[in-house]
C-alpha positions as CSV (number, residue, x, y, z in Angstrom):
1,X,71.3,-130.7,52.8
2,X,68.0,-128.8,54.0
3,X,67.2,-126.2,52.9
4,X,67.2,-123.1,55.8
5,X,65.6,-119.6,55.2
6,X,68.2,-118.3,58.2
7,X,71.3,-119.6,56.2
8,X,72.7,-118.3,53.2
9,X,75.5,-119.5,50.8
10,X,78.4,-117.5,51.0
11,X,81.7,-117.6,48.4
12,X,85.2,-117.7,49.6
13,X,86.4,-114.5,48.1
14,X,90.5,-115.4,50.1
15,X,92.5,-114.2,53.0
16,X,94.3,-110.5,52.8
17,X,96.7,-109.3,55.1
18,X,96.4,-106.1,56.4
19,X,99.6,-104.4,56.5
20,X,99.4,-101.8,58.7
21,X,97.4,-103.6,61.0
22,X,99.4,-107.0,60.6
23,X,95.7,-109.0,60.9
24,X,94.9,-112.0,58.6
25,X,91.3,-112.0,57.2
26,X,89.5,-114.3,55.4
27,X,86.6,-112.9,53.3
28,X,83.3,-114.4,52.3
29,X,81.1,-112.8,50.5
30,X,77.0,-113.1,50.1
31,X,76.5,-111.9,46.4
32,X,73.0,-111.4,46.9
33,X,73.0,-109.2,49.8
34,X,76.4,-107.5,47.9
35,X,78.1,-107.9,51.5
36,X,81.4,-109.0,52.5
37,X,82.2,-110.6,56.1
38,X,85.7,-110.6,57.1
39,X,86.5,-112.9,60.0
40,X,90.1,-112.3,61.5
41,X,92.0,-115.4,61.2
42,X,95.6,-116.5,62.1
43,X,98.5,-117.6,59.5
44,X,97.9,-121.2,59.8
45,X,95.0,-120.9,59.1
46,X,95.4,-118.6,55.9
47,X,97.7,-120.4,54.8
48,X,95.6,-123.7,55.0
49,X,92.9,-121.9,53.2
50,X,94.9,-120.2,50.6
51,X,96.8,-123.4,50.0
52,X,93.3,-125.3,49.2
53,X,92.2,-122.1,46.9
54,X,95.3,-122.8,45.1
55,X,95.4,-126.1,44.5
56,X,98.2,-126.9,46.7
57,X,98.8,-130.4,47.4
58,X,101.8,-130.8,50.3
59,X,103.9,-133.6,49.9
60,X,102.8,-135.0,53.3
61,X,99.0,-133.7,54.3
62,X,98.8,-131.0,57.1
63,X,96.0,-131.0,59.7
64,X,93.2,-129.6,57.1
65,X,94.5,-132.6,55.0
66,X,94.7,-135.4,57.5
67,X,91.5,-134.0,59.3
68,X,90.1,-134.6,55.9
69,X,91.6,-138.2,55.9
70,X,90.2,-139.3,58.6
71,X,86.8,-138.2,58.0
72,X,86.7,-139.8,54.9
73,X,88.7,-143.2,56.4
74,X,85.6,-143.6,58.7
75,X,83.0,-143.8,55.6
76,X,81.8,-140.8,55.8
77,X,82.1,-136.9,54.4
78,X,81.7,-133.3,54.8
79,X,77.9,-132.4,53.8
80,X,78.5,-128.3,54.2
81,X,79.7,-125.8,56.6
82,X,78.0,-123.4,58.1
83,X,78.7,-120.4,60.4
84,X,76.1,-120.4,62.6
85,X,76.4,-117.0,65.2
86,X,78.9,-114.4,66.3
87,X,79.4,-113.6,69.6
88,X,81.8,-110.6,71.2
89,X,83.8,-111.2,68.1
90,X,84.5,-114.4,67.8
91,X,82.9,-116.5,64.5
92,X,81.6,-120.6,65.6
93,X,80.8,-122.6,62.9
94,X,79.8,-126.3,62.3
95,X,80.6,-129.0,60.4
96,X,77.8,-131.1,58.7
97,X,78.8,-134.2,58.3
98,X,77.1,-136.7,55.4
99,X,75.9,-138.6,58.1
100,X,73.5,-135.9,59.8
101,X,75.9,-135.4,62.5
102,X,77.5,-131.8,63.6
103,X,80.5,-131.2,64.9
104,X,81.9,-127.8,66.5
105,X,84.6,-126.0,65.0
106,X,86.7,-122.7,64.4
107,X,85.0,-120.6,61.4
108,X,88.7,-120.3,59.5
109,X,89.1,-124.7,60.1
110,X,85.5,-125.1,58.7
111,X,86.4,-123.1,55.4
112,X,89.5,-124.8,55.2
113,X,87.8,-128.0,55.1
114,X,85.0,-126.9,53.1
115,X,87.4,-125.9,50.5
116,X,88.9,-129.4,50.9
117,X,86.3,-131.4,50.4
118,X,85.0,-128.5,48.0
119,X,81.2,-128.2,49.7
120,X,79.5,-125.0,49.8
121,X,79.7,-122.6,53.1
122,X,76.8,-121.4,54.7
123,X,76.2,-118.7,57.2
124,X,73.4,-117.6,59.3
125,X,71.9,-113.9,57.7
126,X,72.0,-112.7,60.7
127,X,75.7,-112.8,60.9
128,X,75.7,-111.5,57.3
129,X,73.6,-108.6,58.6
130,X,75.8,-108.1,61.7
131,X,79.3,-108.5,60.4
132,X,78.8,-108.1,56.7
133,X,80.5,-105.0,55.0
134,X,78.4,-103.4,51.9
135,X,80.1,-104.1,49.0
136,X,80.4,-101.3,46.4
137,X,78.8,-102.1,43.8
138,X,80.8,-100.1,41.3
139,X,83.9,-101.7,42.5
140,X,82.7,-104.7,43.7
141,X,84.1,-106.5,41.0
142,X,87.4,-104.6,40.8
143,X,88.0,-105.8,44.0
144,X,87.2,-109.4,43.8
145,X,88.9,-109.4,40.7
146,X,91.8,-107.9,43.1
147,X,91.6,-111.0,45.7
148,X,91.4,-113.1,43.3
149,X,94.9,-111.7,42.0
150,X,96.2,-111.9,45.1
151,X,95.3,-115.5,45.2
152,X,96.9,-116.8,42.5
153,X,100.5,-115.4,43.4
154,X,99.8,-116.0,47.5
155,X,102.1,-118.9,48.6
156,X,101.5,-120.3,52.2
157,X,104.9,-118.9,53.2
158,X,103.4,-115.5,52.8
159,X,101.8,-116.0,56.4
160,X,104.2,-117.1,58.4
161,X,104.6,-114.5,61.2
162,X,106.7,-116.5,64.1
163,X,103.8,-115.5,66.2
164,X,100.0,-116.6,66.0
165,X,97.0,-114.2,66.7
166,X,94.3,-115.6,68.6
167,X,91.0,-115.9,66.2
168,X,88.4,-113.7,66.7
């Protein structure tokens, strides 16, 4: 993987569910700029996510898993991810494959994979200066430290809503 001045390595902090607002996010978060991005995802998607934070295997794969499968059935493998721009809303992201070749994709089924295949997420600073959230520092690790809770007792179950929001 190249390295690129206008990407930056960002963590998978989770997905939270906003109660009041009944909206799905998943957060990433770019330590060195202390700033969050939240991009608004749907419960299939959480729950793919959450399930690969987890450890969740399912007994038969689902289509993050068998997505996975097949990449890895043709000889090759996810290099990185990488969330290249933002536009009215809506998050687009790559995958990088081993083999130098990109393939479009939804920002919450490129973190699923990533998680996956466990390769770092990128994303463009300028999205991280666009979307990105200032992160208190004071709290900063209260609140991860929060997620992170959250993560360990999420189940995938915890998602399903009957209907799916459209990803922004």
């Amino acid at each position: 993987m190249g390295e690129d001045p206008d990407l930056v390595t960002v963590e998978v902090v989770g997905v939270r569910q906003h109660l009041s607002a009944d909206e799905i996010v998943v957060l990433l978060l770019d330590a060195d700029a202390e700033l969050l991005v939240p991009i608004l995802i749907g419960p299939a998607e959480a729950s793919a996510i959450a399930s690969a934070q987890a450890g969740i295997v399912p007994p038969r794969p689902m289509t993050h898993d068998l997505l996975r499968d097949v990449i890895v059935a043709t000889g090759d493998g996810l290099d990185h991810v990488e969330i290249t721009r933002l536009d009215e809303g809506v998050f687009y992201a790559d995958l990088v494959l081993q083999r130098d070749r990109r393939v479009d994709s939804r920002a919450s089924d490129a973190i699923a994979l990533a998680l996956r295949f466990g390769v770092p997420v990128l994303c463009s600073a300028e999205v991280v200066a666009v979307a990105g959230i200032e992160v208190r520092t004071s709290t900063s690790e209260q609140d991860l430290e929060r997620f992170r809770e959250f993560l360990d007792h999420v189940t995938p179950e915890d998602f399903e809503t009957g209907a799916e929001p459209e990803e922004t």
